[in-house]
C-alpha positions in Angstrom: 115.2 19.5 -296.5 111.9 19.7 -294.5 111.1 16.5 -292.3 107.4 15.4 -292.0 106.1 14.9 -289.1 103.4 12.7 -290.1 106.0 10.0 -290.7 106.5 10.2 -286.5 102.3 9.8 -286.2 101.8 6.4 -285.6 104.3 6.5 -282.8 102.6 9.3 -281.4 99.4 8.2 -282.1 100.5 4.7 -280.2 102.0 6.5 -277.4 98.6 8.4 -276.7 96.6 5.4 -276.1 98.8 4.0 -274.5 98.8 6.2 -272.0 95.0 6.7 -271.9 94.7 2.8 -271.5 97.0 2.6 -268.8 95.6 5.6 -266.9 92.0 3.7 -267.6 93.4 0.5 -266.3 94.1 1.5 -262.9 91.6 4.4 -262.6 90.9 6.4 -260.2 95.2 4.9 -258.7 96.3 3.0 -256.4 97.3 4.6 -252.8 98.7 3.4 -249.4 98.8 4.6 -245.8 101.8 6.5 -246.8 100.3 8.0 -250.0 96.7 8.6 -247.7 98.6 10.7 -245.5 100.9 12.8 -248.3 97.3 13.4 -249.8 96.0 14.8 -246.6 98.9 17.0 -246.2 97.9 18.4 -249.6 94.5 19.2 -248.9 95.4 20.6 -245.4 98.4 22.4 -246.9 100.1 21.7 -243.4 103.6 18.8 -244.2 105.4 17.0 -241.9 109.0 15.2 -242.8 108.0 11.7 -242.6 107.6 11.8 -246.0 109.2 14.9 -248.1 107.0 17.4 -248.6 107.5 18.7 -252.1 105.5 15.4 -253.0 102.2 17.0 -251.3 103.1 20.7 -252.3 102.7 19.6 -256.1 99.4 17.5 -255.3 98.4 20.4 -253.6 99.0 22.2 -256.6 97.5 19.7 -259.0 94.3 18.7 -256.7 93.1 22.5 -257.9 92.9 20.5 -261.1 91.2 17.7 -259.9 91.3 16.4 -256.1 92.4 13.4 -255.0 94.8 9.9 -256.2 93.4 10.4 -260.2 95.2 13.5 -260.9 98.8 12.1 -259.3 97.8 9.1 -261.3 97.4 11.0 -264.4 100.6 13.3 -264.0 102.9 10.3 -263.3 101.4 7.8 -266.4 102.3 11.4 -268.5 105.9 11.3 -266.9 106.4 7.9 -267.8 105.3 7.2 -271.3 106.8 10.6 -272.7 110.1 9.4 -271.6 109.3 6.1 -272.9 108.5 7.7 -276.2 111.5 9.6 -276.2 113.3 6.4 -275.4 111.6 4.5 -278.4 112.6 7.2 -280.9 116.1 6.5 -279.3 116.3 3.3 -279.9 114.6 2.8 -283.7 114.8 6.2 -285.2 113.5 5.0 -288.4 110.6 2.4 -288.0 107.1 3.5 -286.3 106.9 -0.5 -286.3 109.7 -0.9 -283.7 109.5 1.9 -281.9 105.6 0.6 -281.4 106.4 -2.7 -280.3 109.1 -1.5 -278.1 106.7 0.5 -276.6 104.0 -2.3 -275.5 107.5 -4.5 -274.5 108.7 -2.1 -272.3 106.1 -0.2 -270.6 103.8 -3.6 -270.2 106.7 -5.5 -268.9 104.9 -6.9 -266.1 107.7 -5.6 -263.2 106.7 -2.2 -264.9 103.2 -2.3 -265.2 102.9 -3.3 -261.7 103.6 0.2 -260.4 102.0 2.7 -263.2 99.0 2.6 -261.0 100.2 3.5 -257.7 100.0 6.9 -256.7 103.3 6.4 -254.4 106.6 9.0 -253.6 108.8 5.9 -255.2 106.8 6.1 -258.7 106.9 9.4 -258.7 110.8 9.2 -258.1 111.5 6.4 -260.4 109.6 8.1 -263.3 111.2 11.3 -262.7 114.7 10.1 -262.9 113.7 8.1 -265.8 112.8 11.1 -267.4 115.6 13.2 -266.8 118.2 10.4 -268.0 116.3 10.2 -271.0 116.8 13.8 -271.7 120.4 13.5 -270.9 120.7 11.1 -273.7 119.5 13.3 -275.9 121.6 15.9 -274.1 124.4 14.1 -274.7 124.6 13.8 -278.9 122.8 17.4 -279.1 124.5 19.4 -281.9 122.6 22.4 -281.2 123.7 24.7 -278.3 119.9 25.7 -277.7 118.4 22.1 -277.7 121.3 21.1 -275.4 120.2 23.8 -273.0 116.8 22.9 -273.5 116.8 19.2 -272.7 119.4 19.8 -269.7 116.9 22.3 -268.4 114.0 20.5 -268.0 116.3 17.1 -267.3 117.1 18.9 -264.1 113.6 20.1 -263.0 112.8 16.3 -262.6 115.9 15.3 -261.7 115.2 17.8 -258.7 112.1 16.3 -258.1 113.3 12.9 -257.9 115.4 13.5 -255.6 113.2 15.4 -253.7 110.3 12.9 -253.3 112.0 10.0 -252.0 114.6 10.0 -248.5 116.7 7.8 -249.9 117.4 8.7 -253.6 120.7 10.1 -253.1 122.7 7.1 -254.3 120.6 7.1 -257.5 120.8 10.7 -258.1 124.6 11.7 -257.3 125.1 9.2 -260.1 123.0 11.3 -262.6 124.7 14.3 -261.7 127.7 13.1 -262.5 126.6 11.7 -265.6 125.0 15.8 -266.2 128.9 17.0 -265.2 130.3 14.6 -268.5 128.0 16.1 -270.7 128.2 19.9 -269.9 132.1 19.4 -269.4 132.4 17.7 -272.7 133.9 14.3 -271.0 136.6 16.2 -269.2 137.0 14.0 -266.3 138.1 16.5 -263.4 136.0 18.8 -264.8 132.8 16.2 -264.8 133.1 15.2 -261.6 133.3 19.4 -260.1 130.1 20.5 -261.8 128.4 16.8 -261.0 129.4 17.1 -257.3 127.8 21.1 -257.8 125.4 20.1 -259.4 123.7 17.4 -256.3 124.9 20.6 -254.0 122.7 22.8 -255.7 119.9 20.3 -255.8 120.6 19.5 -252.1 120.5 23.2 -251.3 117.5 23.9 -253.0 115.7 21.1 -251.4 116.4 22.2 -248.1 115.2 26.0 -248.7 111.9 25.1 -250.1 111.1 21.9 -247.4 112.6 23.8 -244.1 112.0 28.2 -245.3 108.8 27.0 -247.4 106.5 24.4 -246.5 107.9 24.8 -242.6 107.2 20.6 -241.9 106.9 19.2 -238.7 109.8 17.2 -237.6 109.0 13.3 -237.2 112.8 11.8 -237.5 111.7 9.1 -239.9 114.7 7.1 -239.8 113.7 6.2 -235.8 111.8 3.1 -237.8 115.0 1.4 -238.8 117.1 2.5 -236.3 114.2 0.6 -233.2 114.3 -1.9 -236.1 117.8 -2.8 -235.9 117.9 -2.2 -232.4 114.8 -5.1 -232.1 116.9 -7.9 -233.5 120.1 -7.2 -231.0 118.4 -7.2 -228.5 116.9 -10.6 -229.7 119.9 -11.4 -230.4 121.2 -11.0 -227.1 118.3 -11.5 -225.1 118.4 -8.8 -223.4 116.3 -5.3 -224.6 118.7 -2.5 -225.7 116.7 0.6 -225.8 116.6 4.0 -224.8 115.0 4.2 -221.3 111.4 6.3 -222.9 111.1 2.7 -224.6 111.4 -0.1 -222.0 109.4 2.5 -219.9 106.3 2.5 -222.0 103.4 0.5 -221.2 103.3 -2.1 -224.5 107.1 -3.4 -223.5 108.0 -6.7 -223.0 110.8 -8.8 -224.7 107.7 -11.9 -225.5 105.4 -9.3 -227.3 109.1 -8.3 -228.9 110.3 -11.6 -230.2 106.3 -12.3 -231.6 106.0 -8.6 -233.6 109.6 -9.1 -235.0 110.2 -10.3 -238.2 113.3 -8.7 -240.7 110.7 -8.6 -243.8 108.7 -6.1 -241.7 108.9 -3.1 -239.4 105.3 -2.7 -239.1 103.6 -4.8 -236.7 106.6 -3.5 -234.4 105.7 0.1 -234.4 102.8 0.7 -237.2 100.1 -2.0 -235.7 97.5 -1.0 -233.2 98.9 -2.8 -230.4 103.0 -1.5 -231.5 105.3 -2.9 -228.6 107.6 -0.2 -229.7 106.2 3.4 -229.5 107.3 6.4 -231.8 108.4 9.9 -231.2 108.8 13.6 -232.0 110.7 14.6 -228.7 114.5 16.3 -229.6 115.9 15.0 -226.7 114.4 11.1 -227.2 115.9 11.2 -230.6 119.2 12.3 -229.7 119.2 9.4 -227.1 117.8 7.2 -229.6 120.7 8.0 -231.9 123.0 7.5 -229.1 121.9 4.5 -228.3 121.5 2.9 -231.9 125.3 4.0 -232.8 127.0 2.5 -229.5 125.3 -0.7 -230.1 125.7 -0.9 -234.0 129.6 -0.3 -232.7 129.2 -3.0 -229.8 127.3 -5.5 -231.5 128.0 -5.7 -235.5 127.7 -8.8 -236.0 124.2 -9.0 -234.9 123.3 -5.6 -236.9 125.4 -7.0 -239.9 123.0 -10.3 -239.8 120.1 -8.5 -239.5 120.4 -5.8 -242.3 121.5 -8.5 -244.4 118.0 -10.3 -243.9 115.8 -7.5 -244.2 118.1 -7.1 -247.7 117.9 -10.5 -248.8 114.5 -10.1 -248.6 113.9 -7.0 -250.2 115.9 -8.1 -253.5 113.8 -11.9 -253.4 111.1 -12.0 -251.8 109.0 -8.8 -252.4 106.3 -10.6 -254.4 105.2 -12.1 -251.3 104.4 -8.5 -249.9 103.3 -6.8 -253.5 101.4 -9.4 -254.7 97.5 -7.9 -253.6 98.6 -4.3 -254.9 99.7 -6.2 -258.2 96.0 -8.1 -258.2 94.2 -4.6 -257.1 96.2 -2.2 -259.7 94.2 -3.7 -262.8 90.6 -3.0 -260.7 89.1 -1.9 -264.0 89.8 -5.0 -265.4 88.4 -7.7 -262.7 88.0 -10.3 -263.5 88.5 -9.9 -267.7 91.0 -11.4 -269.9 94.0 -9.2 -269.4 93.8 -9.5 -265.4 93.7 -13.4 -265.7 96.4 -13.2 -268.1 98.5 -10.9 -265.9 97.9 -12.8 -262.5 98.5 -16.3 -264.2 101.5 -15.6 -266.4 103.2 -12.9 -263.4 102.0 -13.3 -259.8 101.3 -17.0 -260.0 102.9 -18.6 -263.2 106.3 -18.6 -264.6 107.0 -14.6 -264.7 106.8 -14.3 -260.7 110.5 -14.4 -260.7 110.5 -10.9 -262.7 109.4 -9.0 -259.1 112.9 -10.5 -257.5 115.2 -7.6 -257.2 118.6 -9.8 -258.1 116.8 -10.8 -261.7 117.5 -7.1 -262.3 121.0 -6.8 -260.5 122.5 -9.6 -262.6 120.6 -8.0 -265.9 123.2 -5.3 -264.9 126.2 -5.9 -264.3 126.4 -9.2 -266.8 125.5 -5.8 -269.6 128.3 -3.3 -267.5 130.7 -6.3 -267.9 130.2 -7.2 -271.5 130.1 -3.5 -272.3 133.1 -2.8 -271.2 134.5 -4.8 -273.3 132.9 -3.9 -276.4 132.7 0.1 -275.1 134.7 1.1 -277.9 131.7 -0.1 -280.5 128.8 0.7 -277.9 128.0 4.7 -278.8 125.7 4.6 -275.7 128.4 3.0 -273.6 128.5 5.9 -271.4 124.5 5.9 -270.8 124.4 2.4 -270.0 127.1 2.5 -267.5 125.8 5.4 -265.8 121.6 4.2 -265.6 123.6 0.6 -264.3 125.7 2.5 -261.6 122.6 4.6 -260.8 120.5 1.9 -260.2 122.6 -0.7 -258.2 124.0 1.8 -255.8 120.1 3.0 -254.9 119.7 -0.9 -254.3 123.1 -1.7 -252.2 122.5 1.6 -250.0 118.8 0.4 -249.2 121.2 -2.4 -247.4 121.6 -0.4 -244.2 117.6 2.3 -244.0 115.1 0.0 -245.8 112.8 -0.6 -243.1 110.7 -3.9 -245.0 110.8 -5.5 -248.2 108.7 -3.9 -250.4 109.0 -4.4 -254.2 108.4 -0.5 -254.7 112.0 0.0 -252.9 114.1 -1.5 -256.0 111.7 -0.1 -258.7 113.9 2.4 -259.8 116.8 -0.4 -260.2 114.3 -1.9 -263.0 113.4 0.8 -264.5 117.6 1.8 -264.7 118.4 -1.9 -265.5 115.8 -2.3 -268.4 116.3 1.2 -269.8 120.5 -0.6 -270.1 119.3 -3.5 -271.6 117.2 -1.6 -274.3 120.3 0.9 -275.1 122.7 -2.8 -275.4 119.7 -4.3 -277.8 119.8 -1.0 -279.9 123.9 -1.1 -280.2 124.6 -4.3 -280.5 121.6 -5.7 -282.3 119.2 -3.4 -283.8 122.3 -0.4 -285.2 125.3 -1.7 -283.9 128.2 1.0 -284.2 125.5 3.9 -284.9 124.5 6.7 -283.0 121.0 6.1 -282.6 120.2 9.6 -282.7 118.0 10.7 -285.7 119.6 14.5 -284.6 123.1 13.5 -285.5 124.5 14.2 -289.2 124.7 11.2 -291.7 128.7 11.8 -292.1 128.8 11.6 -288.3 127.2 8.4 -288.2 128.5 6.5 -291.1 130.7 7.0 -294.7 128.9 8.8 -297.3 129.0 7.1 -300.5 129.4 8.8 -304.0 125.8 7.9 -305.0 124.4 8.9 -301.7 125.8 12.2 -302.2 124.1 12.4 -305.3 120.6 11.7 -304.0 121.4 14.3 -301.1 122.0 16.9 -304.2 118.8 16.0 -306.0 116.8 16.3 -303.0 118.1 19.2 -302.2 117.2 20.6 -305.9 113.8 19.6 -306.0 
């Protein structure tokens, strides 16, 4: 029996403009210093390690294209609403209606839409893992060895690429691998866990090569920010500085300027300002003092480390709005000062949604769905998914406890993202096809007991 696709059009249709509007929305993207400098690496073609590298080899690529933020812009809003789409024929295989509306729910939710305009290493991560864990869905109920290969395949091209754009992804990406191992070893559970754990080896690996053999960046030992960060509040702490020597030596140090330029929200006015009472570095040798120096007091002092990571954490997970609300304003430019940028700004960054940029909205939104599907797992046919997208996107949040440097709501985006993509695979289960597959690939006598009549109209089909 031939399937039509022109009953799949509107969806399609939808998904277009969609992502036309958005891209049109926050034309030409929105960039920061971070972003700035990936961009000048591109054009250059000369990387440092500050940020990875494989972000700027692909603009690179893609600014032969078009230069500049539109075409990054461009390639992520493509990223994100082809998942989506992928996601909404997931969820209502059967109605253009639902799968449109989920559409406009999900990928307008204001927490969301907040970021598809900024041209920034954590979208570009966030939508690629999305991506790949969509295809792993698919991956997961594929009855066809071919398709199975297909959508692993290019699952872990941006599963790779994920991990590759962002320092800290592993937490969120160990987690996908594993999920990868269940599928391939049919939810053998030694088994799963070996070719997970070979898997993130093999992605590891491969990162490595191309960054150090290929692109050849200069070393700039990013994590120095949070370790003089940490280092700043015990010496605070116990009034007394506790640096490496090249520190207290240099000309901008002195415990008053210290206690003024520190605050656990932020690292920058400590070392990113233009008067930074902390100065960074690229020497080996400062570095390996730096680390010595960060570990014995960490080990000497943990309380005062302990307190301090806790408050840069507390605010990361809610108080971010605070810090994201002028890139929220900015990221609908196109739309100053019209109806849907009033609408936004009054219902999210100043009205009653503001609470949807707090991290811990979207940590409870897991694990109250990880602990109630548990409980119902054995009626939940995405059980597995949703326990996997949860775990993915809580440990990326908990491990941002001890290297995130500032509270910035583009830290936790990928724990929305994985908690809302959860909540939409509960909705579908328990509400919208509860004990169904959801997959329009599956047979109809996998997915529920064929009646004598429907057997007959199955046979006359089949006839004409």
């Amino acid at each position: 029996m031939k399937i039509s696709i022109s009953r799949y059009m509107p969806t399609i249709v939808a998904a277009v403009v969609m992502t036309f509007f958005t891209v049109y929305m926050f034309y030409p993207g929105i960039i920061n210093a971070d972003s700035a400098n990936q961009l000048s690496q591109a054009r250059l073609f000369k990387f440092a390690d500050w940020h990875p590298p494989i972000m700027s080899f692909l603009w690179f690529l893609l600014n032969h294209i078009h230069d500049g933020a539109p075409v990054m812009l461009v390639f992520h809003n493509l990223v994100f609403w082809f998942a989506l789409s992928l996601l909404a024929f997931w969820i209502s295989p059967h109605s253009n209606l639902y799968r449109i509306l989920f559409l406009i729910v999900f990928g307008f939710f204001p927490t969301v839409l907040a970021q598809l305009g900024t041209v920034f290493k954590d979208t570009a991560m966030s939508f690629s893992l999305f991506l790949a864990s969509v295809l792993f869905l698919y991956a997961g109920r594929a009855t066809i060895k071919i398709k199975l290969v297909i959508f692993l395949v290019i699952a872990i091209i941006f599963l790779f690429y994920g991990f590759a754009v962002r320092l800290n992804s592993t937490p969120a990406v160990i987690v996908l691998c594993l999920w990868f191992g269940d599928i391939v070893s049919k939810k053998k559970f030694f088994k799963s866990i070996l070719i997970g754990v070979a898997l993130f080896v093999l992605l590891f690996v491969g990162k490595q090569i191309i960054t150090t053999k290929v692109l050849h960046p200069v070393k700039t030992y990013p994590f120095q920010q949070v370790q003089l960060h940490d280092l700043t509040a015990i010496s605070l702490a116990q009034k007394q500085p506790i640096f490496p020597g090249y520190i207290i030596r240099s000309p901008n140090f002195n415990m008053e300027k210290l206690q003024s330029s520190y605050t656990a929200a932020n690292v920058g006015e400590l070392i990113f300002s233009n008067n930074s009472v902390i100065l960074l570095t690229n020497d080996k040798d400062y570095i390996q003092n730096l680390n010595k120096v960060w570990w014995h007091n960490i080990r000497q002092y943990p309380w005062d480390y302990l307190k301090h990571r806790l408050n840069v954490f507390t605010y990361m997970i809610s108080s971010c709005v605070a810090f994201w609300d002028d890139v929220c304003r900015v990221s609908l430019y196109n739309f100053q000062p019209g109806f849907i940028y009033n609408l936004y700004c009054k219902l999210s960054l100043d009205g009653p949604l503001k609470f949807l940029f707090h991290s811990w909205v979207y940590i409870i939104n897991s694990v109250v769905i990880a602990v109630v599907a548990i409980r119902l797992r054995q009626k939940l046919p995405d059980f597995n998914a949703m326990i996997y997208l949860i775990s993915s996107g809580i440990l990326y949040v908990i491990g941002s406890f001890f290297y995130a440097p500032s509270c910035e709501f583009r830290y936790v985006y990928w724990e929305v993202l994985a908690s809302l993509f959860a909540l939409s695979l509960f909705v579908k289960d328990v509400i919208l096809c509860p004990g169904q597959s959801g997959d329009p690939r599956v047979k109809p006598e996998d997915d529920k007991i064929i009646r004598p009549e429907d057997d007959k109209i199955t046979q006359a089909e089949d006839d004409r």
